[in-house]
C-alpha positions in Angstrom: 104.6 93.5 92.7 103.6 90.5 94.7 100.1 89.6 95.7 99.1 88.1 99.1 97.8 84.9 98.5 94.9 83.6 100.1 93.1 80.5 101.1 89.4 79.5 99.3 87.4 81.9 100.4 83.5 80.7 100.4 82.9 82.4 97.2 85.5 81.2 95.3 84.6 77.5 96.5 81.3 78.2 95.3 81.9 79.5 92.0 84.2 76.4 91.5 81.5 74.1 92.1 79.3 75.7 90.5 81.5 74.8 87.6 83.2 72.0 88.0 81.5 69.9 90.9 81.8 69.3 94.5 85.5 69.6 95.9 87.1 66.5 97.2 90.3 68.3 98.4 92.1 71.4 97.6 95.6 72.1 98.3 96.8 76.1 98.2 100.1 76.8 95.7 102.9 78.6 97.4 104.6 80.0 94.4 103.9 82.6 92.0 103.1 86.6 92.6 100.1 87.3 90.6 97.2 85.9 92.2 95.7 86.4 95.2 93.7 82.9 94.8 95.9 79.7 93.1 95.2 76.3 94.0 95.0 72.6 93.1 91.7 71.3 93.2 90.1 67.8 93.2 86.6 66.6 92.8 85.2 63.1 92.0 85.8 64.1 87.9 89.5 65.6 87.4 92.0 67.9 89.2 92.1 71.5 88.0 94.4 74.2 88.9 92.3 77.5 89.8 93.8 81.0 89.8 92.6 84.3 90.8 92.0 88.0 91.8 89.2 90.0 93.1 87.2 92.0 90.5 88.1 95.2 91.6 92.1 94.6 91.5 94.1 96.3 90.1 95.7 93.5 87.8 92.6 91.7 87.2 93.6 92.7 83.3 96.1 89.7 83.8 93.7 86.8 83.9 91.8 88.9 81.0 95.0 89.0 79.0 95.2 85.2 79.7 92.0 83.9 79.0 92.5 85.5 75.5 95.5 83.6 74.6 95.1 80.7 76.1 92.9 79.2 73.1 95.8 79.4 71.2 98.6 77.7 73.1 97.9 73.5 72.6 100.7 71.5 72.9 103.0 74.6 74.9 100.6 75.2 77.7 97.4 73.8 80.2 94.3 73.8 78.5 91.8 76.5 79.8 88.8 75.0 81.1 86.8 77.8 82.0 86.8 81.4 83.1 84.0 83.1 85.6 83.9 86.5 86.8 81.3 86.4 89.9 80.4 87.5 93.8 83.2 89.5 93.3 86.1 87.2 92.0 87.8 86.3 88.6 89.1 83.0 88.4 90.3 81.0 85.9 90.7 77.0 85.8 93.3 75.7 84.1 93.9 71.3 83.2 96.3 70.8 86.4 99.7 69.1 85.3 101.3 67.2 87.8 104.9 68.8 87.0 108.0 69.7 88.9 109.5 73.1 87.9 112.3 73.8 85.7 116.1 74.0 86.8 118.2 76.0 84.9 121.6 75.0 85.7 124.4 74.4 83.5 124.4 70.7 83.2 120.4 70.4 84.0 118.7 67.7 81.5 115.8 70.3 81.7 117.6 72.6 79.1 117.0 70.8 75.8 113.3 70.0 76.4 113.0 73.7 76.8 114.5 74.6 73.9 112.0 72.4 72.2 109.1 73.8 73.5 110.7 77.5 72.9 110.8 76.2 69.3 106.9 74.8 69.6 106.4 78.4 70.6 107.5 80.3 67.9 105.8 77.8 65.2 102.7 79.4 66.6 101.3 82.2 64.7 100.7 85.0 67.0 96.9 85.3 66.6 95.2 88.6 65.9 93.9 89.8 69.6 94.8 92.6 72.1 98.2 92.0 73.6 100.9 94.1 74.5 103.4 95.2 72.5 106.8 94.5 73.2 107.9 98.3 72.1 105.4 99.8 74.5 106.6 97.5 77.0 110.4 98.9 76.7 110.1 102.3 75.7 110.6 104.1 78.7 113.9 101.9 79.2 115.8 103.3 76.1 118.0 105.8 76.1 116.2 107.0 72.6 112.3 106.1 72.6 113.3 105.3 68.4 115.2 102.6 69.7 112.3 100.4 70.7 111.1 100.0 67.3 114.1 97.3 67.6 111.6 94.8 69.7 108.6 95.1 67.2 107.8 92.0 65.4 104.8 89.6 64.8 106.0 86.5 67.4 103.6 85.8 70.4 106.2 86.4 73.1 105.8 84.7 77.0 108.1 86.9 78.2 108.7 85.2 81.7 111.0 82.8 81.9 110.9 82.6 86.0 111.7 78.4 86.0 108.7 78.2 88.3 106.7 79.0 85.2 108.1 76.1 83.2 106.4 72.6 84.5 108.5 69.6 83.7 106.4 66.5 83.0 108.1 63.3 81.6 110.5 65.0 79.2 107.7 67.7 78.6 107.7 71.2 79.2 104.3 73.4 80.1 104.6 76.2 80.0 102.2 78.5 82.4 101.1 81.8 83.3 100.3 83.7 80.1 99.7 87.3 82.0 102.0 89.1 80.3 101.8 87.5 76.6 103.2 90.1 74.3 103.7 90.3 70.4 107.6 91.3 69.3 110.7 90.4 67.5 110.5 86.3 68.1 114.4 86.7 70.0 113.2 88.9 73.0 112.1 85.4 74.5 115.5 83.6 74.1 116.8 86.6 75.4 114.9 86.7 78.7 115.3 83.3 79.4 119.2 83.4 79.5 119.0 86.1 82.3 117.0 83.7 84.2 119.7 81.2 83.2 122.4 83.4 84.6 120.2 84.5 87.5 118.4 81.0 88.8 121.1 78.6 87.4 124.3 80.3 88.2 125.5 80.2 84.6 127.8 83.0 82.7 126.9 85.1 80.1 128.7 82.6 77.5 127.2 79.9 78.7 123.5 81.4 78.8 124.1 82.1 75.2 125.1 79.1 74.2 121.4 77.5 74.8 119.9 80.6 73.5 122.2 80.0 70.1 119.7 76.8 69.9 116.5 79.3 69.0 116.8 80.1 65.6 115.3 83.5 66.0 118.3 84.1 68.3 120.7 83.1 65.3 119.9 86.0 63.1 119.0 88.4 66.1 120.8 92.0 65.1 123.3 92.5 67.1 122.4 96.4 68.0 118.9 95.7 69.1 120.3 92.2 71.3 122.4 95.3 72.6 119.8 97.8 73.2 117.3 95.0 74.9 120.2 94.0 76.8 120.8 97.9 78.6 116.9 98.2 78.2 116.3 94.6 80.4 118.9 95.8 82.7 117.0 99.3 83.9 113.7 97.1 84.1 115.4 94.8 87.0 116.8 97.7 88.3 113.5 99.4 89.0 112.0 95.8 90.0 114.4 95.1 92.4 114.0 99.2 93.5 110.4 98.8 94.2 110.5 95.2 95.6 113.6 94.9 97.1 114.1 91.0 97.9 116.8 88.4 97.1 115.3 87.0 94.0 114.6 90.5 92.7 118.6 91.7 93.2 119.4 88.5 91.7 117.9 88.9 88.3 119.0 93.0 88.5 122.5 92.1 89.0 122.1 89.1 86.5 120.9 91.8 83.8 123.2 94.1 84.3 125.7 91.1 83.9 124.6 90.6 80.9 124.2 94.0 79.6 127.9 94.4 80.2 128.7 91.4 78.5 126.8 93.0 75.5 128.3 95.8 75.6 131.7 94.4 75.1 130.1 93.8 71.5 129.7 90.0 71.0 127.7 88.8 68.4 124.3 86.5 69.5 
């Protein structure tokens, strides 16, 4: 699941001047798992933020899959600048934000500007291009494969509410890393995010909810499919954290099967 990351290699640097101009500076990101390539980069014009995989990876379909949407996300995320696929790299450069990322405690001033841009988010119409579908996505995680028809709808879904997506800029939320951009019923996204609530901000079930109760697609969320997502997002950690065991991973496992409990106690959204 998580990708080595690595320095500027001379083709990379190359392609981004090619494209942008010389490079004054560039300063490798720690965080993340997708990209083998992600880094801030300056030249005499602007700062971008530059992402990337080799050609030939297995995920390259990720900065694909982001490329596509990004046209459609002003106002919630970075502005794509360009995209080049070349001596054996993909990369994409991105507007850079100078932002601090996201905490998701209980009393942290971050929570209402997220529920704004969640809100911004499902005002977009989810445009009409290949993306997955979020009851592909969670068949395999149902006890009956019918069941998954419960996550179909036509919202354009994030899907990954990690708090290190989620760029906090003077009262404004960006929100990054569009790999795995899905369309679905509009309350999957409040859902995931209260896991990472519980998970990254210590919060309970009750309270996770409560700031998801501030989505109105959460509001009027059926209570059986909430449920079936719930047991359905709790086997999906489970296999995460199976395959890459680490402490973050048996974090959000134990948070969605916290969760999934709590649903199945029968509580309304």
């Amino acid at each position: 699941m998580v990708t080595t990351r690595t320095e500027l290699t001379s083709e990379a640097i190359r392609i981004i001047e090619t494209k942008s101009g010389p490079i004054l500076k560039a300063e490798t990101v720690s965080g993340g798992f997708n990209s083998e390539i992600a880094a801030i980069v300056h030249t005499s014009e602007k700062s971008l933020f530059v992402k990337g995989l080799r050609a030939n990876h297995r995920r390259v379909w990720t900065q694909q899959a982001e490329a596509r949407i990004s046209p459609y996300l002003q106002g919630v995320a970075p502005a794509l600048l360009w995209q080049e696929e070349s001596s054996g790299w993909n990369l994409l450069a991105f507007e850079h934000v100078q932002g601090r990322h996201a905490e998701y405690g209980a009393g942290s001033d971050d929570l209402p500007v997220i529920v704004s841009c969640m809100r911004r988010l499902q005002q977009i119409d989810c445009p009409d291009v290949p993306l997955k579908q979020a009851e592909e996505r969670l068949r395999s995680y149902v006890d009956d494969p019918a069941d998954a028809s419960l996550f179909a709808g036509p919202a354009l879904l994030h899907t990954d509410w990690n708090r290190k997506n989620l760029l906090i800029e003077t009262g404004r939320v960006h929100l990054v890393d569009w790999a795995w951009a899905t369309r679905g019923a509009a309350w999957i996204d409040p859902a995931g995010w209260l896991v990472w609530l519980m998970a990254e901000g210590g919060q309970t079930a009750k309270q996770a909810e409560e700031w998801a109760a501030r989505i109105p697609s959460w509001q009027t969320a059926p209570t059986d499919a909430v449920r079936a997502y719930a047991n359905a997002n709790a086997r999906l950690w489970a296999e995460i954290a199976s395959a890459d065991p680490d402490e973050w991973t048996s974090r959000m496992a134990s948070a969605a099967e916290d969760w999934a409990h709590h649903r199945r106690g029968g509580s309304n959204p």
